[in-house]
N, C-alpha and C positions, 0 to 999 in steps of 0.2 A: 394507442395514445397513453393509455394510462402506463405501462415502460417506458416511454419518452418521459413525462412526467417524474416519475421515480427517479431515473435518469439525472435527470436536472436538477431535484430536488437533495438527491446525495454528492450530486457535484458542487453546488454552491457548500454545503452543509460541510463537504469535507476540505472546501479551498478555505472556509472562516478557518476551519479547526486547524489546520498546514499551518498557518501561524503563529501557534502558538509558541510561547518560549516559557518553560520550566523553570529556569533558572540561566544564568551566565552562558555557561557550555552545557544547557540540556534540552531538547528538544523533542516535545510530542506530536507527533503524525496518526493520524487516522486511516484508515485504508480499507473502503467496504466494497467488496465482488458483490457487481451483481449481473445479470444476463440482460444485455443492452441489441436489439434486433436480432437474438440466435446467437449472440457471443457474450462468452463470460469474460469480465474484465475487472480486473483493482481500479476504482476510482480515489480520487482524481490520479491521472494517469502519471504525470509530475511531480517530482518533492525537491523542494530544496534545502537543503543543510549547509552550514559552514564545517571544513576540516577541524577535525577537535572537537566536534560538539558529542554529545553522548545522545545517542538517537534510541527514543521509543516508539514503535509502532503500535497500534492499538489494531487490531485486524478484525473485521466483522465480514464473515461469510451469510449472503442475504440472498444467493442464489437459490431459488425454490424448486428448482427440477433436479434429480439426480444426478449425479453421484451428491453425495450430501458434503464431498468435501474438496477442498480445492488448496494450492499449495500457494506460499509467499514465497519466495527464496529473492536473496540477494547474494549471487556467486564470491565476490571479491571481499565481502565482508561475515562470509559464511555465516549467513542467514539464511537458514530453512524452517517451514512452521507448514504444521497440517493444519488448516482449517475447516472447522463442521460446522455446519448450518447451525447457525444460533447458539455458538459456543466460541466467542470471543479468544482469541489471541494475544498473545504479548510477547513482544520480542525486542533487545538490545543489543547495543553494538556501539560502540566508537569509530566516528566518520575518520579514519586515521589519512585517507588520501584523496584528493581534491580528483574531479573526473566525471562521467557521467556513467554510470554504472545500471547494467540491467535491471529490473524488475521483472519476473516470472514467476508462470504456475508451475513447478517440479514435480508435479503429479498430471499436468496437461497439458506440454509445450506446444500444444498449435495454440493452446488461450492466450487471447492479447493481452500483451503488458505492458511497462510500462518504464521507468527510468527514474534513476534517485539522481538530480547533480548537486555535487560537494564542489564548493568554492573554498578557494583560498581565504584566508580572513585577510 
């Protein structure tokens, strides 16, 4: 119960944080692993951005069992970041092509991921 709970609590906590806007064309996203019924997984699983916009991630690994580190990657916008337990992330990129683009761990490809979609403006 108390996973379930955390669970919920970083999903509401990172859909607030998803919209936030920086400025014009900048936008910050949050993104916290944690191990939800035996899987590790990027919450919230969803981002949206518009094409053009300058995307920051903020990445927090919150997964408490070993390995202490777990991967962001975003293929088509050659995004990769190692994350460790309790040692925050930051990673950037410009959304340059509209689509729905993977979200994975590149250190653990059976861990569930998740998807960035980039709209058209």
């Amino acid at each position: 119960m108390k996973t379930a709970t955390w669970f919920i609590l970083a999903s509401i906590l990172a859909l607030v944080i998803t919209g936030w806007a920086l400025a014009e064309n900048e936008r910050e996203l949050h993104a916290v692993n944690i191990n939800y019924e035996g899987n590790n997984v990027w919450t919230p699983g969803t981002y949206v951005v518009y094409k053009g916009e300058k995307v920051r991630f903020k990445l927090f690994n919150r997964v408490k069992a070993d390995p202490n580190v777990h991967g962001f990657a975003i293929d088509e916008f050659k995004v990769k970041a190692d994350v460790y337990r309790d040692k925050p992330e930051t990673v950037e990129f410009v959304a340059e092509k509209a689509g729905v683009f993977r979200i994975w761990c590149h250190l653990h490809p059976a861990h569930l991921g998740g998807q960035l979609l980039v709209l058209e403006k």
